[in-house]
C-alpha positions as CSV (number, residue, x, y, z in Angstrom):
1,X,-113.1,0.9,-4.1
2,X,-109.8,0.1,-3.0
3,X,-106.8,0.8,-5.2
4,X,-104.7,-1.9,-6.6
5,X,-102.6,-0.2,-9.3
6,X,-99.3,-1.5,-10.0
7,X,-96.4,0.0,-7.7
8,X,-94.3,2.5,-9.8
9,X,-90.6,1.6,-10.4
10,X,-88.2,4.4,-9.7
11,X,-84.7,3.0,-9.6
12,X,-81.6,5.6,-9.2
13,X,-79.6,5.1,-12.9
14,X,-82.6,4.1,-14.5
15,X,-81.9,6.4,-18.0
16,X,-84.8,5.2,-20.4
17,X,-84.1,8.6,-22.4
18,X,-81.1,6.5,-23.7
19,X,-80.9,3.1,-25.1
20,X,-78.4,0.5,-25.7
21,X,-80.1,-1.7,-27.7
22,X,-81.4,-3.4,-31.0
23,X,-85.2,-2.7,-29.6
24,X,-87.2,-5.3,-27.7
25,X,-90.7,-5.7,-28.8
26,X,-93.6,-7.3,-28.2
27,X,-92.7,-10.9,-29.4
28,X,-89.4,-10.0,-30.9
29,X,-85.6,-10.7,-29.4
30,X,-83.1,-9.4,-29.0
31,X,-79.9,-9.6,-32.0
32,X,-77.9,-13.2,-31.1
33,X,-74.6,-12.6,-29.5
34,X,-71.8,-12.1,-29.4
35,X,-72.7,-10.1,-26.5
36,X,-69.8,-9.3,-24.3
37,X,-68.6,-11.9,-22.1
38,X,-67.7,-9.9,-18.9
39,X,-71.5,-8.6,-19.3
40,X,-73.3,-7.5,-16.7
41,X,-76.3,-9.4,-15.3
42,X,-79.0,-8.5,-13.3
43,X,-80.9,-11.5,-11.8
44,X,-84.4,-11.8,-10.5
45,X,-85.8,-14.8,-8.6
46,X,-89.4,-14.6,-6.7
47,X,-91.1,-18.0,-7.7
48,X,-91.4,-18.9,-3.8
49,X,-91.4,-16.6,-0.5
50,X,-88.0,-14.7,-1.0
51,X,-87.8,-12.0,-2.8
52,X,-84.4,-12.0,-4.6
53,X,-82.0,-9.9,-6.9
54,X,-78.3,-10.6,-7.6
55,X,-75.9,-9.0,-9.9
56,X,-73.4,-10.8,-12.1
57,X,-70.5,-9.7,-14.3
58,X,-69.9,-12.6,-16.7
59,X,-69.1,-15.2,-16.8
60,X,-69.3,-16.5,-13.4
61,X,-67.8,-13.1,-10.8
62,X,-71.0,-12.5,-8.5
63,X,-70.7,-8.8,-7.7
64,X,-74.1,-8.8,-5.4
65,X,-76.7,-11.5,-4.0
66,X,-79.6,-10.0,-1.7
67,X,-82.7,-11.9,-0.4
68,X,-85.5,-10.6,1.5
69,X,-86.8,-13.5,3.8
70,X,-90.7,-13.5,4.2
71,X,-90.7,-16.4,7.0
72,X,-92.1,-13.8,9.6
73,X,-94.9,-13.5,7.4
74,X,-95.7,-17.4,7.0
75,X,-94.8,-18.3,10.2
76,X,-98.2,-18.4,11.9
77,X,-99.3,-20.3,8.8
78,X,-97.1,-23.3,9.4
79,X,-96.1,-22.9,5.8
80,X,-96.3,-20.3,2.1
81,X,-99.6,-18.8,1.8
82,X,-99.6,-18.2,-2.3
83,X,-101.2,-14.9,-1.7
84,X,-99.4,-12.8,1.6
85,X,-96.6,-14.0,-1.0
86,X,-97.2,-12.7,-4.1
87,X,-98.3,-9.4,-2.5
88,X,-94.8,-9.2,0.1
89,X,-93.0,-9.8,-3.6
90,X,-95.0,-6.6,-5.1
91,X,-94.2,-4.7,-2.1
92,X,-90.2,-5.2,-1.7
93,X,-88.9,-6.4,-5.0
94,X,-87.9,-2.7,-6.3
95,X,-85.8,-2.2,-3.1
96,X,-84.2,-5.9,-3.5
97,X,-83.5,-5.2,-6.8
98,X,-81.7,-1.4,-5.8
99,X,-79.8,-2.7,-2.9
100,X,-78.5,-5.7,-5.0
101,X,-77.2,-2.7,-7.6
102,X,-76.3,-1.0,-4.7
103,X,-73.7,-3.6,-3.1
104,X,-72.2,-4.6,-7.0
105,X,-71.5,-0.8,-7.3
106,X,-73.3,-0.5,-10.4
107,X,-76.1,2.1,-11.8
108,X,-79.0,-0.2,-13.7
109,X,-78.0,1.8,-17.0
110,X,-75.1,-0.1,-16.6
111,X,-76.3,-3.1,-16.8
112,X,-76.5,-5.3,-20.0
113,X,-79.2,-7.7,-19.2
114,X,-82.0,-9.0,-16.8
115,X,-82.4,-12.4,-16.1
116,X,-85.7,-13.9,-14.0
117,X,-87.2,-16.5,-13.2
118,X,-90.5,-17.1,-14.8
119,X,-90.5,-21.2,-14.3
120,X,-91.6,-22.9,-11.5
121,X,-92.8,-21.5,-8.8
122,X,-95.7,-20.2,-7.3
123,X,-97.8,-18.2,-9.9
124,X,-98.1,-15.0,-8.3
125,X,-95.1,-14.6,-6.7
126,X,-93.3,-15.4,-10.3
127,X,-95.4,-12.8,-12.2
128,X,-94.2,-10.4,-9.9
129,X,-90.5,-10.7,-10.7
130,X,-91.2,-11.2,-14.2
131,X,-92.9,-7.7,-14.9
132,X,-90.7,-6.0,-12.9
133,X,-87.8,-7.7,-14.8
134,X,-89.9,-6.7,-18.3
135,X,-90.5,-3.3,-16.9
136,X,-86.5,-3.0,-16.4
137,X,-85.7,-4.3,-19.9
138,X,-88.1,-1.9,-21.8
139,X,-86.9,0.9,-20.4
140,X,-83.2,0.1,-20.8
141,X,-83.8,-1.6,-23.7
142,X,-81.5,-4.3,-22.8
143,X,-82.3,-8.5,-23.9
144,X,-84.3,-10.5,-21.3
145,X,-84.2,-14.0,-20.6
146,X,-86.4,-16.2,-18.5
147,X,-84.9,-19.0,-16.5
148,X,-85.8,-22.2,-15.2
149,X,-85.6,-21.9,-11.1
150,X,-83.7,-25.8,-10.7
151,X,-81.4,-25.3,-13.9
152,X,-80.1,-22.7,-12.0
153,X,-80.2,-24.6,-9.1
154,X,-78.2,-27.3,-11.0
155,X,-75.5,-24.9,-12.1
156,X,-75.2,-22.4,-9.4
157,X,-72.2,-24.0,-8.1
158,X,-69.9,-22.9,-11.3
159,X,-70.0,-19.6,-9.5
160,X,-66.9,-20.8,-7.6
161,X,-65.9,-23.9,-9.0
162,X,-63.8,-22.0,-11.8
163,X,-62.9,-25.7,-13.4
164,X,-66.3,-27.1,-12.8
165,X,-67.7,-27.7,-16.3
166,X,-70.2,-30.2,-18.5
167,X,-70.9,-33.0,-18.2
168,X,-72.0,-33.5,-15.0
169,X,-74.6,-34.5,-12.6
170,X,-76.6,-32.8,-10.3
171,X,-78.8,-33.4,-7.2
172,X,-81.0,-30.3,-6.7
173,X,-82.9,-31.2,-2.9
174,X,-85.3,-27.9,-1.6
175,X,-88.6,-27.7,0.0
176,X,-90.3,-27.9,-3.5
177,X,-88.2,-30.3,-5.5
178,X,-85.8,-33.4,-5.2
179,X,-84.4,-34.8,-8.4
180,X,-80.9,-35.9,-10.1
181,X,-80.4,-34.0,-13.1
182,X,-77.9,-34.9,-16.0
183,X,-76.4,-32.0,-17.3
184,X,-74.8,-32.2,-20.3
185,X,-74.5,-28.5,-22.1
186,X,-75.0,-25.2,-21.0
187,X,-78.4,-26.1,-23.1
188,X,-79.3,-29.5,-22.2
189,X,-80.2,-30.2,-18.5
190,X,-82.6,-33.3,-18.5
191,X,-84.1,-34.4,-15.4
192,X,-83.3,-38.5,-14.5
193,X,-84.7,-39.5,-11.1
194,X,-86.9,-37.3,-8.7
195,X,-89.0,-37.8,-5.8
196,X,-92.3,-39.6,-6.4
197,X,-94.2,-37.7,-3.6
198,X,-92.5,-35.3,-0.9
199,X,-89.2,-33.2,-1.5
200,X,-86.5,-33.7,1.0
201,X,-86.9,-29.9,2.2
202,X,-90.7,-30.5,2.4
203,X,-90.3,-33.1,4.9
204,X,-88.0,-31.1,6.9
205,X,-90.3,-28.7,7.1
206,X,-93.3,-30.9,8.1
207,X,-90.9,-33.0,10.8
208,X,-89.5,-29.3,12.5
209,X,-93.5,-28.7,13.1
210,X,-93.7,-32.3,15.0
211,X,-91.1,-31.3,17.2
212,X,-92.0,-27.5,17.9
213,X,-88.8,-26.0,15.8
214,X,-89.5,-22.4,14.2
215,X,-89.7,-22.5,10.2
216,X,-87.7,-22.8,7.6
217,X,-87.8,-26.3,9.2
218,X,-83.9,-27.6,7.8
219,X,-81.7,-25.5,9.7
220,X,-83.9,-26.0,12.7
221,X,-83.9,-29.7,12.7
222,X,-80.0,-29.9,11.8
223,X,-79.4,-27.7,14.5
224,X,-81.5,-29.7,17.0
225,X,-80.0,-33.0,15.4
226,X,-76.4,-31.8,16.2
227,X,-76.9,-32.9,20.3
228,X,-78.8,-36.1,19.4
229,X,-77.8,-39.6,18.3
230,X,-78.1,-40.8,14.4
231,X,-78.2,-43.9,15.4
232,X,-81.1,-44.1,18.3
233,X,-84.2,-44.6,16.1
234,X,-84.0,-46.8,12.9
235,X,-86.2,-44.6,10.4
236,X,-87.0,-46.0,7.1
237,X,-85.1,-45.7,3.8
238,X,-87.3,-45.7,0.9
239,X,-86.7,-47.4,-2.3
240,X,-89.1,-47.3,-5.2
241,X,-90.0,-50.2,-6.9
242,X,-89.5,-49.0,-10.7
243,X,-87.0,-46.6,-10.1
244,X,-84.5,-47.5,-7.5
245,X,-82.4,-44.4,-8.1
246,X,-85.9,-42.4,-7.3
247,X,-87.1,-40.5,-4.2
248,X,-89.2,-41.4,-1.3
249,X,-89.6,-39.3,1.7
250,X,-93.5,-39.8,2.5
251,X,-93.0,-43.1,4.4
252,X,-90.2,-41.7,6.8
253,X,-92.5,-38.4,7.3
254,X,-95.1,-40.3,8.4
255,X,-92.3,-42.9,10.8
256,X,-91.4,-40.3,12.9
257,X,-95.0,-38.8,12.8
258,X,-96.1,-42.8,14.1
259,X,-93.1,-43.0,16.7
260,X,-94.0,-39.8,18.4
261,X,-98.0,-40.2,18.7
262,X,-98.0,-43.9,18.2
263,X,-99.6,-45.7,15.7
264,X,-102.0,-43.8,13.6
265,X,-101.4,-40.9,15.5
266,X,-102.5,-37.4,14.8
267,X,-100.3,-34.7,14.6
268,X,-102.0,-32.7,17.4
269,X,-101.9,-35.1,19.7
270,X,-100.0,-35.4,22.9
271,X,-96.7,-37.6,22.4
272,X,-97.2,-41.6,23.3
273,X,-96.4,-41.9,26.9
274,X,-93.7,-44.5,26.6
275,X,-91.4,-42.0,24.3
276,X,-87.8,-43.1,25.4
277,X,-85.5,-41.2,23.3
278,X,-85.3,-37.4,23.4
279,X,-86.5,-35.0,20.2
280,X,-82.9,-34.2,19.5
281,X,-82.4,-37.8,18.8
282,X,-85.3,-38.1,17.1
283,X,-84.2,-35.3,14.7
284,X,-80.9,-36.7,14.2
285,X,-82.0,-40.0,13.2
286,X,-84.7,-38.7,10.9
287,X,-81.9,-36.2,9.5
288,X,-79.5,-39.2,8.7
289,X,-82.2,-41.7,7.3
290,X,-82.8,-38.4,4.6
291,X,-79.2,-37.6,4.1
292,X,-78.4,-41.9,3.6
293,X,-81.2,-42.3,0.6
294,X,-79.6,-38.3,-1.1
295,X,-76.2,-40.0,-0.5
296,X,-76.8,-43.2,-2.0
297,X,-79.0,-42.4,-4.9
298,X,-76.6,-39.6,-5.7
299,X,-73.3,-41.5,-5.8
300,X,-75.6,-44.8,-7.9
301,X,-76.4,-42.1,-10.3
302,X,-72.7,-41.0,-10.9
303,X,-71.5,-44.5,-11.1
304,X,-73.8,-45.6,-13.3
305,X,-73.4,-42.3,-16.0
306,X,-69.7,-42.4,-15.1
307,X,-69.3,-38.4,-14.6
308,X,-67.0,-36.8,-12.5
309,X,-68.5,-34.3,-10.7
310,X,-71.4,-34.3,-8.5
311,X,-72.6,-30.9,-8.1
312,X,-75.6,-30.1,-5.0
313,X,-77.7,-27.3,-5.2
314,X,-81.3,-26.5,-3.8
315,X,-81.8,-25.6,0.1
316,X,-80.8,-29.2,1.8
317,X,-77.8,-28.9,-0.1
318,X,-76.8,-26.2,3.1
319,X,-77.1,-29.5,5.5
320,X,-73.7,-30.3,7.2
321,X,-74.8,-34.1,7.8
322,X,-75.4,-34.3,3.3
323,X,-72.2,-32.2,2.7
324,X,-69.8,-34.5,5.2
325,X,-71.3,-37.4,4.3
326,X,-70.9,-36.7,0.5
327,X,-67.7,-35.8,0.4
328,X,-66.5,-39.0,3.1
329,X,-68.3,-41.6,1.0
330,X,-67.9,-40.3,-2.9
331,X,-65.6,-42.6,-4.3
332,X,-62.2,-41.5,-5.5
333,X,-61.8,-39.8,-8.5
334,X,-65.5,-38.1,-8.1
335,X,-65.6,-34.6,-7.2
336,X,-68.3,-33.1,-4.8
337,X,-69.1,-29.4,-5.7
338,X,-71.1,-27.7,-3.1
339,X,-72.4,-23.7,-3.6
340,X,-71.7,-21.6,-0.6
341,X,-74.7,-21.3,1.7
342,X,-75.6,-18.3,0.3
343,X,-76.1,-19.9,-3.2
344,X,-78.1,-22.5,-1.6
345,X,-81.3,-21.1,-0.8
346,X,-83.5,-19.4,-3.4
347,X,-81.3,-16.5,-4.8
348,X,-80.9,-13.9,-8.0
349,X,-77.5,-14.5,-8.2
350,X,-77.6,-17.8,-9.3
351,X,-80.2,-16.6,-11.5
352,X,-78.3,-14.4,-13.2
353,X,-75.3,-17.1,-13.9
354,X,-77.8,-19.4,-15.8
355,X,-79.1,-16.4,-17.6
356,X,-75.7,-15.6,-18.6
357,X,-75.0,-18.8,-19.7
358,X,-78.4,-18.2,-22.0
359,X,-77.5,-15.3,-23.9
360,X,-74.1,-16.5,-24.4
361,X,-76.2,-19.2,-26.1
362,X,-77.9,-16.9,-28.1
363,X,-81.0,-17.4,-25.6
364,X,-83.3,-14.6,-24.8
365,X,-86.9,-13.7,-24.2
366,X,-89.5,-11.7,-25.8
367,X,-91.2,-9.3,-23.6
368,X,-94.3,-11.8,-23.9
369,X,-92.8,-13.7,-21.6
370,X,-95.0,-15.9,-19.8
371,X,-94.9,-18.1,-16.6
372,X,-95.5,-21.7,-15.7
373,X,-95.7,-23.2,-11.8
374,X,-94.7,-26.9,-13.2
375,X,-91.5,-25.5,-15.0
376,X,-92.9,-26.4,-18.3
377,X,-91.5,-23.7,-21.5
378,X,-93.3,-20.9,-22.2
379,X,-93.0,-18.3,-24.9
């Protein structure tokens, strides 16, 4: 029989032999704060196909941020495979989690809390990062807190936007999710319009496979888009009937699908004979007919809460076309906040910020802590 026990965890620092804390038990918390505000914060993030640790001294300095990519692994797949996922997470997420301590220059009995993402996200992959993150909290006997993947998302700009702060709105756009979110406390983040089929990031994805570009499919498309013409196929803008500030990126999936193989074409079909524009342009104008509905639903959505700052988080939010075209067409008075590109992608560091902004809520988790794929709470 083959042997599937759980990896051991050996990280350098680790000094169970003394603890820091009030005790956390089986379904029991931590004390409420005040904990201290330049805490540090170790995040966890594995709900997808990067594994992910980051390390945070409050309130908003990010000392670390590492990621380790699994797209080699998916790559002949044309997309995540759930289980080479969940198994890549098992394998690498110790190391992660030591190089991010590593690079912040900090032992993990220095730390003061773990933070991880245990909501949404692919099953598997999510309970890996979660036991490791309870495994870490028993034995410094620190408080744990689960976070929701797009809150952070939503808030991951604050990072280094020192005078970004509530209320404002934000558009989270990544290969799993599309939404506007209204954000109006550190504990209230309610989602207001989302996409009613694909994600944005999804239909990159699916597009870079019609064209023969390597995955993740955004940066592949954007960088084939940058030597074509925005304007040389008119691709469709979506608007849904009983939600006009709502998603819709099925219809121009399926457009450029139809322009390349012809009507009802199949995606393994040769391209239609009579093809007059080349795939750069072709990627450019699907790129702007994306970037025109995120633009103008975005900006609707401000005018019509009347907030101030737009904030972007979530993969697309990495796309030069959204970010120039953002900032030229916000009206004045509305500030754009974008996250670097390295808080835009899947990351623990951003993780960690939300969890911060938790316990200084007097939010944590028992070690009970469950996970949920649709990002519903869990105990």
């Amino acid at each position: 029989m083959a042997d599937h026990a759980t990896p051991r965890v050996s990280l350098r620092g680790l000094r169970p032999e003394t603890p820091r804390g009030t005790g956390l038990a089986i379904g029991r918390t931590h004390a409420p704060p005040p904990y201290p505000e330049r805490m540090l914060v170790l995040g966890i993030d594995t709900s997808c196909d990067d594994t992910a640790a980051g390390v945070l001294r409050g309130p908003r300095e990010i000392l670390s941020n590492e990621v380790a990519s699994q797209y080699d692994l998916h790559a002949a797949f044309g997309g995540v495979v759930p289980e080479i996922a969940s198994r890549a997470h098992a394998e690498r997420v110790t190391r992660v989690i030591e190089r991010a301590l590593e690079k912040a220059g900090v032992a993990a009995a220095d730390l003061d809390a773990i933070a991880v993402t245990n909501r949404p996200g692919l099953v598997g992959s999510l309970m890996v990062g979660v036991a490791a993150a309870k495994s870490l909290a028993f034995a410094l006997d620190i408080p744990l807190v689960g976070v929701h993947h797009i809150e952070a998302h939503c808030t991951a700009a604050m990072a280094e936007h020192e005078d970004l702060d509530y209320p404002f709105l934000a558009l989270v756009a990544s290969g799993g999710h599309t939404a506007i979110y209204d954000c109006r406390g550190p504990g209230e983040v309610v989602v207001l319009h989302q996409t009613i089929d694909d994600a944005a990031g999804e239909c990159f994805d699916k597009v870079a496979v019609m064209l023969g570009l390597e995955q993740p499919g955004g940066p592949s498309v954007s960088r084939l888009a940058e030597g074509g013409n925005p304007k040389a196929v008119r691709f469709p803008r979506a608007r849904v009937k009983d939600d006009p500030l709502a998603f819709s990126f099925s219809g121009v999936k399926t457009a450029v699908l139809y322009y390349l193989k012809g009507p009802g074409g199949r995606r393994d079909a040769p391209d239609r004979a009579d093809l007059d524009v080349s795939y750069a342009d072709v990627a450019a104008s699907f790129e702007q007919a994306v970037v025109d509905v995120l633009v103008k639903r975005s900006l609707d959505a401000v005018a019509r809460r009347g907030v101030r700052d737009l904030v972007v988080g979530g993969g697309v939010a990495a796309n030069r076309r959204l970010r120039a075209d953002l900032a030229a067409k916000a009206p004045e008075g509305v500030r754009v906040r974008f996250p670097s590109m390295g808080l835009c992608a899947d990351n623990g560091a951003m993780i960690a910020l939300r969890g911060a902004e938790m316990l200084a809520q007097g939010i944590t988790s028992a070690l009970d802590l469950d996970v949920s794929p649709t990002g519903e709470t869990v105990s």
